[in-house]
C-alpha positions as CSV (number, residue, x, y, z in Angstrom):
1,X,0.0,0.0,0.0
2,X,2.6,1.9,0.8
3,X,4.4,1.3,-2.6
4,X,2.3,4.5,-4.4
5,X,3.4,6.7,-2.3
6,X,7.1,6.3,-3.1
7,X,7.3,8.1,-6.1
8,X,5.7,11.0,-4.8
9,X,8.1,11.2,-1.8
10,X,10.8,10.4,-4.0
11,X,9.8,13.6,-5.7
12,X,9.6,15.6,-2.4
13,X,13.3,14.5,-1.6
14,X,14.3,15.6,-4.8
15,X,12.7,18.7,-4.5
16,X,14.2,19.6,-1.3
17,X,17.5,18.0,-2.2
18,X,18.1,20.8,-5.3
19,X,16.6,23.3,-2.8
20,X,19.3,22.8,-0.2
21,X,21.9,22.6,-2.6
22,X,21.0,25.9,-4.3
23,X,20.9,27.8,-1.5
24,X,24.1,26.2,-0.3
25,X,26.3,26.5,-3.3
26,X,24.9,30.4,-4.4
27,X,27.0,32.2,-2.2
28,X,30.2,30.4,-3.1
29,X,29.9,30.6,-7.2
30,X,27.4,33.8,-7.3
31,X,29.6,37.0,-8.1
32,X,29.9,39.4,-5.1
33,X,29.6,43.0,-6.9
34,X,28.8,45.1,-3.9
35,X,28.2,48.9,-4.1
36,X,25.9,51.4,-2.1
37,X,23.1,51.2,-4.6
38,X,23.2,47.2,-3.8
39,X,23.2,47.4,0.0
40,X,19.8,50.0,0.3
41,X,16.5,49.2,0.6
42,X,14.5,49.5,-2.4
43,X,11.0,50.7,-2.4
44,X,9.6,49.6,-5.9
45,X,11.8,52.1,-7.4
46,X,10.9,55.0,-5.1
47,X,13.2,56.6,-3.0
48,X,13.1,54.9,0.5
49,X,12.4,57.4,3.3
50,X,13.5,57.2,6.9
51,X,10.7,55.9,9.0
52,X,10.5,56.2,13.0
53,X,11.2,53.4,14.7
54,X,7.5,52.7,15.3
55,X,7.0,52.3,11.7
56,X,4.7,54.6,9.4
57,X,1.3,54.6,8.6
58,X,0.4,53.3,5.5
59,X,-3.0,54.5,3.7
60,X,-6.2,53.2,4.5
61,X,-6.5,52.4,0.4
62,X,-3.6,50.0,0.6
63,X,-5.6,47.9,2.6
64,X,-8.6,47.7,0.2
65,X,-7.0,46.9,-2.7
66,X,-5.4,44.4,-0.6
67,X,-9.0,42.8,0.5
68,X,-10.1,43.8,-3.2
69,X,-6.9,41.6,-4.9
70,X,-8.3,38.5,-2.2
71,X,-11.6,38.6,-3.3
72,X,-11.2,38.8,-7.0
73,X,-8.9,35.9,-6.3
74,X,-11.0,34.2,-4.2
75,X,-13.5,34.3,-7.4
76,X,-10.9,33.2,-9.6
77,X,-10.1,29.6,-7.1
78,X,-13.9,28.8,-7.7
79,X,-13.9,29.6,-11.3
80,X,-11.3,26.5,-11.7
81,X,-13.1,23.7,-10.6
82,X,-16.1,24.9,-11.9
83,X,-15.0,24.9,-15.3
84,X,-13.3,21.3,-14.7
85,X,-16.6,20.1,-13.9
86,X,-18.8,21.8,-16.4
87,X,-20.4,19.1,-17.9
88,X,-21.0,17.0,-15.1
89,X,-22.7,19.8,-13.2
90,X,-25.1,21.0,-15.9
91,X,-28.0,23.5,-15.9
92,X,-27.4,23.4,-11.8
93,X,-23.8,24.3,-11.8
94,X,-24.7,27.1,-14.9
95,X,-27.0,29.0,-12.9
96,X,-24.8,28.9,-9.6
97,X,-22.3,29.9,-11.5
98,X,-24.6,32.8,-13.2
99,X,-25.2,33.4,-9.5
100,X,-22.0,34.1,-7.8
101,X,-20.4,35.9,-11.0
102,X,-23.0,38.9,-11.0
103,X,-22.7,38.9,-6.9
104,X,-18.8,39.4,-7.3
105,X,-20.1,41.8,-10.5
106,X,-21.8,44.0,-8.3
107,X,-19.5,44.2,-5.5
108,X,-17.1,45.3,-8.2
109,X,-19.9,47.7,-9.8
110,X,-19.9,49.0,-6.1
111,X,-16.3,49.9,-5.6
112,X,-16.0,51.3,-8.8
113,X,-18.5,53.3,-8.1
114,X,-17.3,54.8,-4.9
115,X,-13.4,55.4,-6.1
116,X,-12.0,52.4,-4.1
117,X,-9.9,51.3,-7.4
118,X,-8.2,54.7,-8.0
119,X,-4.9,55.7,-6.4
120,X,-4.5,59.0,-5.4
């Protein structure tokens, strides 16, 4: 029984095998080019700025596009399996579909609607 699992853990060794050994052997054969440019933080090619040591604030619109990015995604994860299972799931699984598509449609009419996709 436990025979149809080997190749699968077999697989997982490998993986972690070449994982181990890149990360082990990158610092020795990687060139080592270090300058001042190199060694500072970068910010998404914006200038970093000192923060205090609490840390800064960051805008409450960072955080909705954040929930926004997890819901559309959300969507997407359920769009997979249903279109895996299309034909097995029929008129039912159509309408369901219809269903939840114009529910996520709407919430995205609604935040449209009230700016929450612009970035100021």
């Amino acid at each position: 029984m436990l025979s149809t699992y080997v190749p699968i853990v077999g697989l997982f060794a490998l993986a972690a095998a070449f994982a181990l050994f890149s990360v082990t052997v990158a610092p020795f054969v990687g060139p080592r080019r270090y300058n001042r440019a190199k060694l500072e933080a970068y910010e998404c090619g914006i200038e970093p700025v000192d923060q205090p040591l609490q840390g800064g604030r960051f805008p409450v619109k960072y955080y909705l596009t954040a929930m926004l990015f997890i819901v559309f995604d959300i969507e997407i994860v359920f769009l997979y399996p249903w279109a895996v299972a299309n034909d097995a799931l029929g008129v039912f699984g159509l309408v369901e579909m219809v269903v939840f598509i114009a529910t996520v449609f709407l919430a995205y009419a609604y935040v449209w609607r009230r700016g929450g996709l612009e970035w100021d």
